[in-house]
N, C-alpha and C positions, 0 to 999 in steps of 0.2 A: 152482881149487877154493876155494870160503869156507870160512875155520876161524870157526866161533860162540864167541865167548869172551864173559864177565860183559861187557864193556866194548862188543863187538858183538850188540847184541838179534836175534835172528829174528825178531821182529814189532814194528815200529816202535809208538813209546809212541802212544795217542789214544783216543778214545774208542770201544769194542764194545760190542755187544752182552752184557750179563750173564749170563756162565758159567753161573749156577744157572736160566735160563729164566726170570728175573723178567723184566717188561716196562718193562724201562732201559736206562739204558745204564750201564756203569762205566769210571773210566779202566784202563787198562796202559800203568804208567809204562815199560816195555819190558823190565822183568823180573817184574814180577809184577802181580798186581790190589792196586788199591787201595781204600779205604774211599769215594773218592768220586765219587757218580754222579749222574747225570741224568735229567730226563723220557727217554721216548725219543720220539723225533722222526721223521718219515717222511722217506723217504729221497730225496735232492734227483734231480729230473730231468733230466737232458741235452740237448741237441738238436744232433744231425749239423749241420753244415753245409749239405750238401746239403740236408736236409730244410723247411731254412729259408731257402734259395735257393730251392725247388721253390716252397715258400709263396708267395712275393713273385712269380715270376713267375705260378703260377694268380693271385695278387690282382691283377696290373698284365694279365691275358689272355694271357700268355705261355708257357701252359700246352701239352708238346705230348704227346699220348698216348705212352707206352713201348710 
């Protein structure tokens, strides 16, 4: 079991999305919101491994139907 004490935050400090529904971001420094924020910025995309293995082989013809 985790004990939450001041010294251990439940939600690590960075940047969220603003509490009040403004379209920013603010920081939480891992106890509370703080005064300063950001554009907000769209949010970065990932790519599988697979999905970029699959690529390469359709680009090189190596593609085999599933």
């Amino acid at each position: 079991m985790t004990t939450i004490t001041p010294s251990s935050p439940a939600i690590p400090a960075g940047w969220y999305r603003d509490p009040l529904g403004i379209p920013q971001l603010r920081w939480w420094n891992g106890m509370a919101w703080t005064n300063r924020i950001q554009e907000d910025r769209a949010e970065i995309q990932t790519w599988s491994i697979d999905y970029i293995n699959d690529a390469l082989d359709r680009r090189a013809g190596r593609h085999t139907a599933a």
